[in-house]
N, C-alpha and C positions, 0 to 999 in steps of 0.2 A: 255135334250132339251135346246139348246142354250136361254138365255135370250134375252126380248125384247131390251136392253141396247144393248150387242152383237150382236146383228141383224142390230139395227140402225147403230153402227159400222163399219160393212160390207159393209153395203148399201151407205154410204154419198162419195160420189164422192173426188175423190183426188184434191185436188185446186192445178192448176200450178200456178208456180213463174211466177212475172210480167217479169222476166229478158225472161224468155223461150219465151213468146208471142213475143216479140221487136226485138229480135236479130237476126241478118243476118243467114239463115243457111251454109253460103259458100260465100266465095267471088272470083265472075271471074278471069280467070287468062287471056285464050285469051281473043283477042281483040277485035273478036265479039261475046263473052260472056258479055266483058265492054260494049261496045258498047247497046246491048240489055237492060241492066239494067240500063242501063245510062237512055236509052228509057221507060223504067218502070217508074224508077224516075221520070224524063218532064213530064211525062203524068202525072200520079198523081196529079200532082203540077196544071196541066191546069185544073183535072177535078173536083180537089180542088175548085177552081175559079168560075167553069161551074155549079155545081152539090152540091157542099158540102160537109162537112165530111160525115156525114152518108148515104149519096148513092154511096159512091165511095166504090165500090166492087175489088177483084181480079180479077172476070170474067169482070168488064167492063172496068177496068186498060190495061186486056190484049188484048181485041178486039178491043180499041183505040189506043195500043201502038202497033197492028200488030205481036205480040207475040201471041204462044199458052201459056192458063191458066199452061200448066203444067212447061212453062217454068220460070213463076213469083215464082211457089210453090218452083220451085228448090232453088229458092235463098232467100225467104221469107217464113216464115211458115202463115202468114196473113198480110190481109192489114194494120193493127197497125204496122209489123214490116215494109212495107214498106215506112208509113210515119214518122215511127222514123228515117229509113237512111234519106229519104228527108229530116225529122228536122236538120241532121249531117251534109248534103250537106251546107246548109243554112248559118249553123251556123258555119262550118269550116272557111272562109272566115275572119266571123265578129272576130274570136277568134285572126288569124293574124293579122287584124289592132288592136286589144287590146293591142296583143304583142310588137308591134310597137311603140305604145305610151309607153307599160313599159319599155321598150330596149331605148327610148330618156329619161326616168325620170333616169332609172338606170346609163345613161353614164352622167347625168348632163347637158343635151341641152336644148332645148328651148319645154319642155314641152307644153306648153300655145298651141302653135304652132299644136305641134303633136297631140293636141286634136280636134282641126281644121281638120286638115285632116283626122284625123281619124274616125270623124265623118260624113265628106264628102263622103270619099270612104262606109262607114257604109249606110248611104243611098242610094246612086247610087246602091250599090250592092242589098238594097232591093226592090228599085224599077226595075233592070232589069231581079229577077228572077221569075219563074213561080209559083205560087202556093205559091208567099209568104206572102202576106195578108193574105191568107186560113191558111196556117199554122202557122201561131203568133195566128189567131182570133183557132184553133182547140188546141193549148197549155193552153187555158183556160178550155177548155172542156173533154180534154182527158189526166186522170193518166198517162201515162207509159209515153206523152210528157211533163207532168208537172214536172214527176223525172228527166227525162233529163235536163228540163231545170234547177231545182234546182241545180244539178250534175252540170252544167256548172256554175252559180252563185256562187256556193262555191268554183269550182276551181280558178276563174278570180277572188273573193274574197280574198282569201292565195295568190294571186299573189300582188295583190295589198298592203296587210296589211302587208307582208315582207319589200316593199319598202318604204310604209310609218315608219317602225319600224328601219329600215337603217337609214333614214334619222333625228330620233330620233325626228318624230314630233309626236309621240304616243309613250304611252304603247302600250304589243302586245295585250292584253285585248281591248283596245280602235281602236288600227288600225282596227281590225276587223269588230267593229260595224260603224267607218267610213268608210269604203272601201263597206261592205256590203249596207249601206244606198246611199252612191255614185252612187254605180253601178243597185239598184235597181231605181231611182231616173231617171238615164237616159236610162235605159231601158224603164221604163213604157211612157218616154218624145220620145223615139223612136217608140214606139207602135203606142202613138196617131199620129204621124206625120204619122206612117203607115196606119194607120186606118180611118183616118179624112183630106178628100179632101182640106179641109178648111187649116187644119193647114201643109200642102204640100207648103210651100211656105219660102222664101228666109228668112223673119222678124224672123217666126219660127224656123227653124233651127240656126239662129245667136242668137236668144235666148236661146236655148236649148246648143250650144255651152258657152255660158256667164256661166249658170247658173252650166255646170259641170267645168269650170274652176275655178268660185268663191268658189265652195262646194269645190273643192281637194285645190285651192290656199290657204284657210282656214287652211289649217295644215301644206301643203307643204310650203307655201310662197317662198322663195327664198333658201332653202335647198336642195339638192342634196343627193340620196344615199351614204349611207359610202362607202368606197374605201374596194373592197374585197380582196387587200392584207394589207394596214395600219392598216384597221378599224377606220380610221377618218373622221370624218364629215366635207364634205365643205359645208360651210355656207358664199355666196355671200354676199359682202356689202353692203348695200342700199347708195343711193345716199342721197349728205345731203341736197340737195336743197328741 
């Protein structure tokens, strides 16, 4: 006779991986299979807005988005992984203008600048998509969006702390924890501007621009990444007035 241990055994349910809940099961290839989940997506996003995270169902993603439910299953095994593609839709964008700003520190331009813009275009894009207060405010409250976002903060993290270590304003030890606190610093200063009507306004974001250019000028100052075929540091002269 099997023991009570071995029975308990038998009985305890398999735990899936958080990866298995999130992930796409397929992605469209025609154009109105795109097309469809593009629609999945939107919708989401609106009913984000309308409704909340926790009533936003599959079954009512797809009677608003004019889809049948079987068609949302096809490509999503639930609605966490639907709002983890949204969180990707979101976030693709914001990761280009990041790119942007390291591709001017890397070539040695006028950084300062590119943080300006890049935080321009960074909000305009949060303010013109759908379900994107919902989902910054549902990244607090839901695991498998909090990995991602981690996942994303470490990679924009190693991007950053390479080009401060190029440019030999850190250890690589130290670019890390500056680039980390950086980037968390204007994330969270992007959040409230998301989140708080109040600070939706021209003062704040010029402040919010000041304070991530003071934080990175702090180590960058006037240095430029090394040259990736010399490996020489240009270091701009300051003016002696």
């Amino acid at each position: 006779m099997p023991s009570k241990a071995a029975s308990h055994r038998r009985a305890t349910p398999r735990v899936r991986k958080a990866d298995e809940s999130i992930e796409r099961r397929r992605i469209p290839v025609q154009r109105r299979a795109q097309i469809s989940v593009q629609r999945i997506l939107d919708t989401a996003g609106i009913l984000l807005d309308e409704v909340g995270l926790e009533r936003v169902t599959t079954e009512l993603v797809a009677e608003r988005a004019g889809v049948n439910v079987a068609t949302v299953y096809k490509y999503f095994p639930n609605k966490h992984a639907v709002l983890a593609e949204l969180y990707r839709t979101h976030y693709e964008p914001r990761l280009e203008h990041f790119n942007g700003v390291m591709a001017v520190i890397a070539a040695g331009g006028d950084w300062r600048r590119a943080i300006d813009e890049g935080l321009d275009l960074s909000t305009r894009d949060r303010q013109s998509r759908p379900g994107n207060l919902s989902i910054r405010l549902a990244v607090r409250s839901s695991p498998p969006l909090q990995r991602l976002e981690q996942e994303n903060l470490e990679r924009r993290t190693k991007i950053l702390a390479a080009l401060l270590v190029r440019a030999r304003a850190a250890t690589p030890a130290q670019a890390v924890v500056v680039a980390r606190c950086l980037l968390e610093v204007v994330a969270t200063l992007l959040d409230v501007w998301n989140t708080s009507p109040q600070a939706q306004s021209p003062a704040y974001l010029s402040e919010l621009k000041r304070i991530a250019k003071a934080l990175l000028g702090e180590y960058l100052n006037d240095r430029t990444p090394s040259s990736p075929v010399t490996g020489k540091t240009t270091i701009k002269k300051r003016s002696s007035s």
